[in-house]
LUMSERO-471377 format. One record per residue: x, y, z of N, C-alpha, C, CB in turn. Coordinates in pm, whole numbers, plus 32768, in hexadecimal, padded with zeros to 4 digits. Last residue first. Glycine has a CB too. Example, Ala and Ser with C-alpha at 12.3 -4.5 7.8 and 13.67 -1.06 7.14 Angstrom:
REM residues 2
85057F1F82C485577F9682CA850A8003831385807FC4823C 85277DC7830C84CE7E3E830C85287EB6830C846B7E418389 
***
This chain:
REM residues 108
2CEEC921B3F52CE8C94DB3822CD6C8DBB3132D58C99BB375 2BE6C938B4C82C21C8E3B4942C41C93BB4152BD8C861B48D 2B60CA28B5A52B4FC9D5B54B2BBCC9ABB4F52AF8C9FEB50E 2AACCACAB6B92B1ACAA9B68B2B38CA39B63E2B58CAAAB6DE 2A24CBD5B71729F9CB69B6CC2AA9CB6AB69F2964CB83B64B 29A0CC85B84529FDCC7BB7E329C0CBDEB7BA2AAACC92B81A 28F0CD80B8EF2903CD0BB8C32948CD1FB860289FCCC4B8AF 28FACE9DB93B28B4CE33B99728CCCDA5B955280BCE53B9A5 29F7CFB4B95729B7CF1EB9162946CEE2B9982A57CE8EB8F7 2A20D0FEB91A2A01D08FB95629D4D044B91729C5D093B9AA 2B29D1A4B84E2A9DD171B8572A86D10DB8CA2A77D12EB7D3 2C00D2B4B8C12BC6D22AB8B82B57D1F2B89A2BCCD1FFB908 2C47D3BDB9152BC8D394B8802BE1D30EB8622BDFD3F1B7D3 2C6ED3EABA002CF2D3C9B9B12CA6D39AB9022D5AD326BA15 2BA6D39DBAB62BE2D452BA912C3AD447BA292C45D4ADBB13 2ABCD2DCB9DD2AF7D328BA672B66D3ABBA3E2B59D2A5BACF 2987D2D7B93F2A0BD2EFB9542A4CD30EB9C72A27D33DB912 287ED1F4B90028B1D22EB9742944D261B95C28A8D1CAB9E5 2814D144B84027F5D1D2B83B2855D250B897275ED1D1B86D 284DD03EB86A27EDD07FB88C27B8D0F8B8522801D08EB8F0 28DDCF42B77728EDCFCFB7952861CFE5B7B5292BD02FB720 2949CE1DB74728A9CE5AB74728FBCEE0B7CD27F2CDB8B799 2A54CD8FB6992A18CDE4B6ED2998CE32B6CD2A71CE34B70A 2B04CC9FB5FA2A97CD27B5DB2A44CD3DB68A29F7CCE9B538 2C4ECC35B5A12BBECC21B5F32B63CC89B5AD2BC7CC44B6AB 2CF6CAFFB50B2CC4CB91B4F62C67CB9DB5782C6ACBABB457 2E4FCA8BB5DA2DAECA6FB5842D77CAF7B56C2D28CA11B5E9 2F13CA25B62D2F50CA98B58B2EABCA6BB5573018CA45B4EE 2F34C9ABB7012F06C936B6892F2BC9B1B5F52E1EC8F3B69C 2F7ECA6EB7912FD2CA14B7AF2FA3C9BEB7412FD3C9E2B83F 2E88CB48B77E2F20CB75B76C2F84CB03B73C2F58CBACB7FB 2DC9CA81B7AF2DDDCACAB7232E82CB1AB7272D4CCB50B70F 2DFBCA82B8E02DD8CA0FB88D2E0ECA2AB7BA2D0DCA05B8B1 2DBBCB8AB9372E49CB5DB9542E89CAD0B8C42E39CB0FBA15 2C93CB79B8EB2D28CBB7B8D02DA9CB97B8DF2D35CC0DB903 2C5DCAC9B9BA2C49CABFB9292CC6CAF5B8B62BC6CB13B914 2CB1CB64BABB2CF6CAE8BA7C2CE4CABBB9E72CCCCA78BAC8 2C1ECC5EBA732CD1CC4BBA5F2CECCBC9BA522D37CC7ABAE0 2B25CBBDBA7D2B37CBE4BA192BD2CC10BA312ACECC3FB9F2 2B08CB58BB952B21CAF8BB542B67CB46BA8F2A7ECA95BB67 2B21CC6BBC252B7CCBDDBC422B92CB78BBE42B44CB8DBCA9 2A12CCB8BBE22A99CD0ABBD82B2ACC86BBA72AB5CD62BC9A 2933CC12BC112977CC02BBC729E1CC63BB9B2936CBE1BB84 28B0CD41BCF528A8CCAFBCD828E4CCACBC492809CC6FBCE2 29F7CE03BD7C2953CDCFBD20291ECD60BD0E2949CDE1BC9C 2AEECE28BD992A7ECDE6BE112A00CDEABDB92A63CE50BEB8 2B9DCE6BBCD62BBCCDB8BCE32B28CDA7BD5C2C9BCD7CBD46 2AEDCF35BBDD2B23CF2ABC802B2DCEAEBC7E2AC5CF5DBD04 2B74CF76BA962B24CF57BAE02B89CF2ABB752AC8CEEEBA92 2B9ED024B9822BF4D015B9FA2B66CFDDBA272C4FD0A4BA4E 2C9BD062B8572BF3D02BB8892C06D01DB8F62BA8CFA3B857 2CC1D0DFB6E92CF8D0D0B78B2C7AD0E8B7C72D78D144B7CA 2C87D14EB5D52CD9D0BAB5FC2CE2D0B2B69A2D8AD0B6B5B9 2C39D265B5DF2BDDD1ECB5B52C1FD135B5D42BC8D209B4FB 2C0ED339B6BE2C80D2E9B6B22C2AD25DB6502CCAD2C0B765 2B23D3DFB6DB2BA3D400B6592BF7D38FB6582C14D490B673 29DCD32CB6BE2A61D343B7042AB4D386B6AD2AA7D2C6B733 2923D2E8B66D2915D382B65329A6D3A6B6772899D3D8B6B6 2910D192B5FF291AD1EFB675291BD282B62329B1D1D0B6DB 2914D0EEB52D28CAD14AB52F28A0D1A8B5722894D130B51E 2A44D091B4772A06D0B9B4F8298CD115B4DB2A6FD104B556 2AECD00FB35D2AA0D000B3B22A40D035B4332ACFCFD0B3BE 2BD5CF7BB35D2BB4CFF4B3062B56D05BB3132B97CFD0B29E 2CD4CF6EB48C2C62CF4DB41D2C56CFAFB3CC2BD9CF33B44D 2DABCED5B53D2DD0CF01B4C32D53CECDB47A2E61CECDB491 2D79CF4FB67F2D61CEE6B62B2D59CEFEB5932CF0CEAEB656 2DD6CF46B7A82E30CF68B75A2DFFCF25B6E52EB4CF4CB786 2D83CF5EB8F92DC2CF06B8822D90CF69B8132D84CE53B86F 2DA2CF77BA6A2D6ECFB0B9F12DCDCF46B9742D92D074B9F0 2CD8CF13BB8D2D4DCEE6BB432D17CF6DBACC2D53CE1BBB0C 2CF8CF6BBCC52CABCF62BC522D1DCF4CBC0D2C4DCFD4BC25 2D17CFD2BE0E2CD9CF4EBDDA2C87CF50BD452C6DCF1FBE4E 2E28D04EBDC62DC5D08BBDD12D5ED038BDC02DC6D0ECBD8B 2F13CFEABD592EF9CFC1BE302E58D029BE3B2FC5D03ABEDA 2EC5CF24BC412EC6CF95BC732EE3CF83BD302E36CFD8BC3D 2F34CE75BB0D2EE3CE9EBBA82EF9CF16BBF42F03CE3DBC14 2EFCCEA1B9B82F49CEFCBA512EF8CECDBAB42F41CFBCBA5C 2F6ECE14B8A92F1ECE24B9132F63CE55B9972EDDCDAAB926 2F73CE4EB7652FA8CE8AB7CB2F3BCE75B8242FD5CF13B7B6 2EF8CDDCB6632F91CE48B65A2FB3CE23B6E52F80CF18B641 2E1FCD07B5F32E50CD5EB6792ED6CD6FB6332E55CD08B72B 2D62CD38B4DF2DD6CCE9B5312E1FCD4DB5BA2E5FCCC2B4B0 2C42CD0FB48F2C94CD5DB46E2D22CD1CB4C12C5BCDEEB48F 2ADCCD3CB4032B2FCCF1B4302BB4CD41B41E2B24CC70B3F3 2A2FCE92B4652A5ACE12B3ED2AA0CDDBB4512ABFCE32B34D 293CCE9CB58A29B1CECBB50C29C9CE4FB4B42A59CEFFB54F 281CCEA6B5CB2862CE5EB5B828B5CE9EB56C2835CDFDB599 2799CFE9B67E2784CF88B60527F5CF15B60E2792CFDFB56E 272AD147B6C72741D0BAB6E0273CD07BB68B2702D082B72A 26DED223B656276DD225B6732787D19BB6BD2798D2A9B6CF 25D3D236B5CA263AD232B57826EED244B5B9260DD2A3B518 2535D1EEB6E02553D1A3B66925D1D1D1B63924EBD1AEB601 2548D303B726259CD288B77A25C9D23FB735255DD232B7D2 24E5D39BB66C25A3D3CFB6BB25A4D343B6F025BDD473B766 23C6D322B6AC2417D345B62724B2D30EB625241DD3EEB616 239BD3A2B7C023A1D324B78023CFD30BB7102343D2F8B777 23ACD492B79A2445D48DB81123F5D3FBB7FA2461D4FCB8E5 22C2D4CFB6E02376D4C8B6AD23D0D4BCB71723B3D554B65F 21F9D49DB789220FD445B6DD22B0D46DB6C52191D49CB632 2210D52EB83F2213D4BFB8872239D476B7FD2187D496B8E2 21D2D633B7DC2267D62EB816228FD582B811226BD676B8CE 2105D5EDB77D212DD61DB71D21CFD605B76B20E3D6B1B6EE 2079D5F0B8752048D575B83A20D5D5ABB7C41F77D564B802 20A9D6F3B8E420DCD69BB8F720BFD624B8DA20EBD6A3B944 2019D780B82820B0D7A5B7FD20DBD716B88F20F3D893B81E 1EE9D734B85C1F42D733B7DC2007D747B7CB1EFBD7B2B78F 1EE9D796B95B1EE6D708B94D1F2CD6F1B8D31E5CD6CDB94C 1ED5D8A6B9381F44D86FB9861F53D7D9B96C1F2ED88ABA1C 
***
């Protein structure tokens, strides 16, 4: 018994890894707020290592810590026409969004 769950425990670690990661750099298309306290965006990459189907579309809650500041980031890259990249959890929601926990936003 110990064996198949030491064995379960090596690949639902594995699955995590390989569906979290930094994406490529890329340019916002499309940002949506939401009245659902989350925003979703719209990011033209090559890029994702989520498991997600939607590989360009990302949603995070505005009540998280740093929710708030990353749309504004965003918002930021929409209005300068800057690239970003997103650190994808792993996490999809019903609509095969990837979740974010952090973004990088950089000078062209």
């Amino acid at each position: 018994m110990r064996y198949f769950l030491l064995v379960f425990l090596m690949l639902f670690h594995l699955s995590v890894q390989a569906t979290s990661g930094w994406t490529d750099y890329g340019y916002v298309v499309e940002l949506v707020p939401t009245i659902h306290h989350r925003f979703k965006v719209n990011i033209d990459i090559k890029g994702n290592r989520s498991s997600c189907k939607k590989k360009q579309w990302f949603y995070q809650d505005y009540d998280i810590s740093g929710g708030k500041e990353m749309y504004l980031a965003l918002l930021e890259a929409v209005s300068s026409n800057k690239v970003v990249r997103v650190y994808v959890t792993g996490r999809c929601n019903i609509n095969e969004y990837s979740e974010i926990s952090e973004l990088g936003i950089r000078a062209n």
